[in-house]
C-alpha positions in Angstrom: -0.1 -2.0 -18.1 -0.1 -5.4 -16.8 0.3 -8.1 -18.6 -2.7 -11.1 -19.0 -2.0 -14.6 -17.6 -1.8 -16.8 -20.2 -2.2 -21.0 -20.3 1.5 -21.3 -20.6 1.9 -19.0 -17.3 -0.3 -21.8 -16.0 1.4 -24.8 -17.1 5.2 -23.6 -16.1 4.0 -22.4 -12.1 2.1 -26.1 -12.2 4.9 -27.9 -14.0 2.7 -29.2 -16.3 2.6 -28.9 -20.1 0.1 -27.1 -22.0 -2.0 -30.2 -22.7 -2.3 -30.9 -19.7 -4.1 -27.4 -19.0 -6.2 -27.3 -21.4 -7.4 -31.1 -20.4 -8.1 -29.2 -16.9 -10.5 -26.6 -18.3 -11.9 -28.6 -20.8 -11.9 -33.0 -19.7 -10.8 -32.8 -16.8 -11.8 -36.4 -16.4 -8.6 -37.0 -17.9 -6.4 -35.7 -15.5 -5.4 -37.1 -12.1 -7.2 -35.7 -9.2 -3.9 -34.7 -7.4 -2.5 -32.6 -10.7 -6.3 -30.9 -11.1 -5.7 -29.9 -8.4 -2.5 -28.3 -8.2 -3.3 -27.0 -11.7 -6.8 -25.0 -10.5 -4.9 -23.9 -7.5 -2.3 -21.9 -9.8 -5.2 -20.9 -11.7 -6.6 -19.4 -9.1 -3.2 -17.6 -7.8 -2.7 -16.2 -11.4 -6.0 -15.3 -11.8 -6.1 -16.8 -15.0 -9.3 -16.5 -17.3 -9.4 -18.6 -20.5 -10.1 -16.9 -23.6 -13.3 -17.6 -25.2 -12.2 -16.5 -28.7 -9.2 -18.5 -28.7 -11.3 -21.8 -27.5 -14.0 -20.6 -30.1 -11.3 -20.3 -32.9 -9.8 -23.6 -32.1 -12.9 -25.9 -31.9 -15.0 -24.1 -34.3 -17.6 -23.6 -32.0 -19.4 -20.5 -29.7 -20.9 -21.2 -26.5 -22.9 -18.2 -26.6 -26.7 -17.9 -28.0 -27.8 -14.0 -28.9 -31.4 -12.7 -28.0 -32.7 -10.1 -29.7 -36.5 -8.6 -28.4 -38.2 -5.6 -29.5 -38.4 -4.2 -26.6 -37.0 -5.0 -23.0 -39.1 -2.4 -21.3 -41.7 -5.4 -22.2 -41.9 -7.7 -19.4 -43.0 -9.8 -21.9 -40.1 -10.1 -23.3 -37.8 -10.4 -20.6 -40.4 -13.4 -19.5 -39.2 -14.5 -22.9 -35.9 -14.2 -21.9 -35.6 -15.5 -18.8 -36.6 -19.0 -20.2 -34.1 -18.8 -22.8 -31.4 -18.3 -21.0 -32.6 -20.9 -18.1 -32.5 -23.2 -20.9 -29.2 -22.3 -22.3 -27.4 -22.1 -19.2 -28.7 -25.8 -18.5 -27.0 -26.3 -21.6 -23.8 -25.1 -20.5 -24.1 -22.0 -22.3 -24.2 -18.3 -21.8 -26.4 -15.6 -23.4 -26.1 -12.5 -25.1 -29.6 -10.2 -24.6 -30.1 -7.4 -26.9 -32.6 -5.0 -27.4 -33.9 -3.6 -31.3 -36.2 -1.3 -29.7 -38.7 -2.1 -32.7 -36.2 -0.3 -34.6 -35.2 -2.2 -38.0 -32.1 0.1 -38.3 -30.5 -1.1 -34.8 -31.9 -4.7 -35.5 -29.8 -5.0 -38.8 -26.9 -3.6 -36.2 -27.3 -6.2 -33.9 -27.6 -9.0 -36.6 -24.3 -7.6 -38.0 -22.7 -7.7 -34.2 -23.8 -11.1 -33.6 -21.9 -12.1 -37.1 -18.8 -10.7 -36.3 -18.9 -12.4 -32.7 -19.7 -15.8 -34.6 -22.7 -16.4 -32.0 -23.7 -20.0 -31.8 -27.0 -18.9 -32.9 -29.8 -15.9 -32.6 -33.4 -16.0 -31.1 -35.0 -12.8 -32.3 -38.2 -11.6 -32.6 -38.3 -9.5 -35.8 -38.4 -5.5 -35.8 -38.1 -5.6 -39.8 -41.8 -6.1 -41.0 -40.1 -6.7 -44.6 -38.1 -9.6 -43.3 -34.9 -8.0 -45.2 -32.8 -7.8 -42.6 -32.4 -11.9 -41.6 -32.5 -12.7 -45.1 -29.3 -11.0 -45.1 -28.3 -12.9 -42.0 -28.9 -16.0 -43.3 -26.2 -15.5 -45.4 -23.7 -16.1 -42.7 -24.9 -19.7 -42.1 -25.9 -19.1 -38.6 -28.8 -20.7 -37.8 -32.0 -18.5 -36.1 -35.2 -18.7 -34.4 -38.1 -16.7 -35.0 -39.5 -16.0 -31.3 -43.2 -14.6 -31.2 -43.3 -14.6 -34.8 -45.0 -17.7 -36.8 -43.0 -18.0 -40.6 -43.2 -20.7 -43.2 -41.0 -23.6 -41.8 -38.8 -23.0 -45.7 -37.5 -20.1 -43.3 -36.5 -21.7 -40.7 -37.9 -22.4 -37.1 -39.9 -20.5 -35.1 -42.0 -20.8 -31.9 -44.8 -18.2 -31.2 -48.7 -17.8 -29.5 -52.3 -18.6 -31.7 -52.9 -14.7 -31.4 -55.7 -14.4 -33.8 -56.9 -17.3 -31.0 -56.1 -15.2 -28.4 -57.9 -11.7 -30.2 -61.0 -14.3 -30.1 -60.6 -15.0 -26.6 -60.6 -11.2 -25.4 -63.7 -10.0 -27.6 -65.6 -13.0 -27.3 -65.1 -12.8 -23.4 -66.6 -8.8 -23.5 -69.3 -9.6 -25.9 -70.6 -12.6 -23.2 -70.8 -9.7 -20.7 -73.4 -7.8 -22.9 -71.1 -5.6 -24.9 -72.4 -5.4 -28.6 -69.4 -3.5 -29.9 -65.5 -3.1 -28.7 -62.8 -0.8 -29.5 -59.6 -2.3 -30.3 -56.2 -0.2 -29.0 -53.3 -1.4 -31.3 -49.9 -0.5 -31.4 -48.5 -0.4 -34.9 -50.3 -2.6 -37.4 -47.3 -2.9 -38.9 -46.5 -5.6 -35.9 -47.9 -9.1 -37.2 -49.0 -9.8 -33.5 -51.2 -6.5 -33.4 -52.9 -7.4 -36.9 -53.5 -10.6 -35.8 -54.7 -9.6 -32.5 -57.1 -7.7 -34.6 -58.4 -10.6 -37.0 -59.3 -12.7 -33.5 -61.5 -9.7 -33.0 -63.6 -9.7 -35.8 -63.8 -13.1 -35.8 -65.2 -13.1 -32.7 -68.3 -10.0 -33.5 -68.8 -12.2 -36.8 -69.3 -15.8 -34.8 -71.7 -13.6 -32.6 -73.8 -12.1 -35.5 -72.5 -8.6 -35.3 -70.9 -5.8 -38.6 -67.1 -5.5 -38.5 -67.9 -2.0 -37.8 -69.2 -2.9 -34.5 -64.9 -2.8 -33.8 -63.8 0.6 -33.9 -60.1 0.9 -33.3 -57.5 3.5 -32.4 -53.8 2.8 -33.2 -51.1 3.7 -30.4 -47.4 4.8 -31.7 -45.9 2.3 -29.1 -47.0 -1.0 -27.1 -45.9 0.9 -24.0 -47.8 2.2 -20.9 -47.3 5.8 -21.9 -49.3 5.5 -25.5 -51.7 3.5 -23.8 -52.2 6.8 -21.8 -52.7 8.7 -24.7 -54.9 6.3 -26.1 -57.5 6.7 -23.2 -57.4 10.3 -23.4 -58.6 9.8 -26.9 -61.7 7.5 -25.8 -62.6 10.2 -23.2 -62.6 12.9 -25.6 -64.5 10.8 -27.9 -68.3 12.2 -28.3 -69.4 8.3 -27.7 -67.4 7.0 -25.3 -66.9 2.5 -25.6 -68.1 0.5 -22.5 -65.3 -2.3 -24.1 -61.8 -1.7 -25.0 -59.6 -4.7 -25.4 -55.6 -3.9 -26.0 -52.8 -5.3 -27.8 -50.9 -5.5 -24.8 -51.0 -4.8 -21.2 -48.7 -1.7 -21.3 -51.3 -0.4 -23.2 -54.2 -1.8 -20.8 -52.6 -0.2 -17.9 -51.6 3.1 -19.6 -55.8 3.5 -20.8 -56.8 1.6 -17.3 -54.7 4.8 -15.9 -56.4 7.4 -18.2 -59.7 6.2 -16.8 -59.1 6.4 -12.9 -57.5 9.6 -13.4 -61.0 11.1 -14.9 -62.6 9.3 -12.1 -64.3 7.1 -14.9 -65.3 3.5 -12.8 -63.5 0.3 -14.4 -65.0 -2.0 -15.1 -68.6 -0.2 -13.9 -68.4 2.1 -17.0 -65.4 0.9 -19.1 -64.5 -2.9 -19.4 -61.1 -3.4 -20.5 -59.0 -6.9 -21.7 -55.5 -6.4 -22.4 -53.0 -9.4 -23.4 -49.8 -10.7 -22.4 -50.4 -11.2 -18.4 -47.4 -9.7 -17.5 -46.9 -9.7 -13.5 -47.8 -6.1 -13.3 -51.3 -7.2 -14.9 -52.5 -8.6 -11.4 -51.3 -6.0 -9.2 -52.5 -3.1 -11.2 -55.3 -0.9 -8.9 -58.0 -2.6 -10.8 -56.4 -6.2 -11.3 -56.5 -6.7 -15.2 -58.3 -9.3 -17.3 -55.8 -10.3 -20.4 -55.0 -12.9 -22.4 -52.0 -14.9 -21.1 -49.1 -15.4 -23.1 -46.4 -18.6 -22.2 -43.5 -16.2 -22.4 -41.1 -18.5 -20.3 -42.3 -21.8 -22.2 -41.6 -19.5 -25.2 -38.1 -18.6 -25.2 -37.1 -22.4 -23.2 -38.9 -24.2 -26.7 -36.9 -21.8 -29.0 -33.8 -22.0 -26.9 -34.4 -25.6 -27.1 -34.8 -25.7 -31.0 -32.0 -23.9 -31.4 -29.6 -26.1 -29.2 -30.8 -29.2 -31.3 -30.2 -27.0 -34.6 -26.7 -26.1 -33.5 -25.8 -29.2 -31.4 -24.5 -33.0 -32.2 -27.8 -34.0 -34.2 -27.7 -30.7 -36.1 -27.2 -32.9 -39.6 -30.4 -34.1 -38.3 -32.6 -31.0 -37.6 -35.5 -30.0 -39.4 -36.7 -26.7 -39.2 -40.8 -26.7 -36.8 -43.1 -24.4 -36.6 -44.5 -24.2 -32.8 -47.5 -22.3 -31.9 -48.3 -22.4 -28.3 -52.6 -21.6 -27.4 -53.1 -18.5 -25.2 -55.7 -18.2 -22.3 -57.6 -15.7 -20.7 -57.3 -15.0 -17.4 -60.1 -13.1 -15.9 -60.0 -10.3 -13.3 -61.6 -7.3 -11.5 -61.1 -5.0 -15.1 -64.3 -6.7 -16.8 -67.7 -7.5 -15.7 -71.5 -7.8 -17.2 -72.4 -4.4 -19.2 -75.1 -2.7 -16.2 
């Protein structure tokens, strides 16, 4: 087996000491041009590769931030992702993305994974409805953000979207096209984004005169395209069958938008349906999809962001903020005025 380059491999080829290495890789504005020079060159012979635990271990310090999402099938949540990370490697730093699968089980895993790597810090968006799980985190005093999830600011920050705002938007939007009741596809209500979702709903029949009941709803097992399908094949067995249907995300717009072509029923002539999110696949689909838009880039930059200031210089400094970003609502080819 061979054995790894280490610093002082470095510093004897260069003829350098140690230091003077590690001043390379780390200020190399202390270090004359001509030995930086001849030091990265033997770097580069030897291959060498510093080691990240060692540098962590000596200045206390990790330059990696941990993402956990519920689900990475989600192009929301890689959106999220992708803004994160922009933001961190800006920052000098790299990321570590993980993925709970809205499982609290493998989110308690992760947490204890991200401990044991002493993480600079975590953006996660919870799996755990009871919130258990990164109270037990918090324990290891390192710090957090709570992404598309609003908490009390006594539990630290978080950055998410106005959905009951949002769940407004989608149902006031379908009642203005004549529509005088809606069926609401959810994925599991315990998900504080579909309940919420759900609230914006009723709000929405209420500030237009109309009974609660006038939302009948149908919960999927996932926020993913294929319960969405399932879900449509539900509403077309239904005796009844809605003119409205707003989702709780687009996975689930597309998966009933799918249900619906495939029985030759006409959307939006028969069947008007919102979903949320506007992920890319939302304008592309074979009848381009109204939905609610969702920041997810401006999302996981702010929390990235929040957490850089919570782990940085100023940290001493850092008080914990509660962002809440407004949705829109983009509309497409998926809704139009009830015939």
């Amino acid at each position: 087996m061979a054995r790894t380059v280490g610093i002082k491999d470095v510093a004897r080829l260069a003829g350098v000491s140690v230091g003077t290495v590690s001043n390379v890789l780390n200020r190399p504005d202390k270090v004359a041009e001509s030995t930086r020079v001849r030091v990265r060159a033997v770097i580069d012979e030897l291959g060498f590769v510093r080691s990240e635990t060692a540098r962590q271990l000596r200045v206390g310090t990790s330059r990696i931030l941990a993402i956990l999402v519920l689900d990475m099938a989600n192009p929301f949540f890689v959106a999220m992702a992708k803004g994160a990370e922009r933001a961190a490697r800006e920052a000098g730093l790299g990321v570590m993305l993980c993925n709970s699968a809205g499982s609290a089980a493998e989110e308690a895993e992760y947490l204890s994974l991200f401990a044991e790597q002493r993480v600079r810090g975590v953006l996660v968006s919870p799996a755990d409805p009871t919130g258990r799980n990164l109270r037990d985190f918090a324990r290891r005093r390192i710090p957090y953000v709570h992404v598309d999830r609003a908490v009390p600011r006594a539990e630290g920050c978080s950055v998410s979207v106005d959905d009951v705002a949002g769940g407004t938007l989608a149902v006031r939007h379908l009642l203005a096209a004549g529509h005088r009741s809606v069926t609401y596809i959810s994925g599991p209500m315990q998900l504080a984004q579909c309940r919420d979702r759900r609230t914006g709903a009723l709000r929405a029949l209420r500030e237009a005169g109309l009974p609660d009941d006038a939302l009948r709803q149908v919960e999927a097992r996932r926020l993913d395209v294929a319960s969405g399908i399932d879900a449509g094949a539900r509403l077309l067995g239904l005796p009844e069958r809605p003119t409205a249907v707003f989702c709780a995300n687009d996975l689930l717009a597309l998966g009933v938008l799918q249900a619906m072509y495939g029985a030759g029923v006409d959307v939006p002539g028969d069947v008007s349906i919102v979903g949320y999110d506007d992920i890319e696949f939302a304008a592309a689909a074979v009848v381009p999809l109204t939905s609610v838009r969702q920041p997810a880039e401006r999302m996981g930059r702010t929390a990235a962001g929040m957490l850089m200031e919570e782990t940085g210089e100023g940290a001493e400094e850092h008080t914990h903020r509660a962002v809440v970003l407004q949705p829109e609502l983009v509309v497409r080819s998926s809704t139009r005025r009830l015939r």
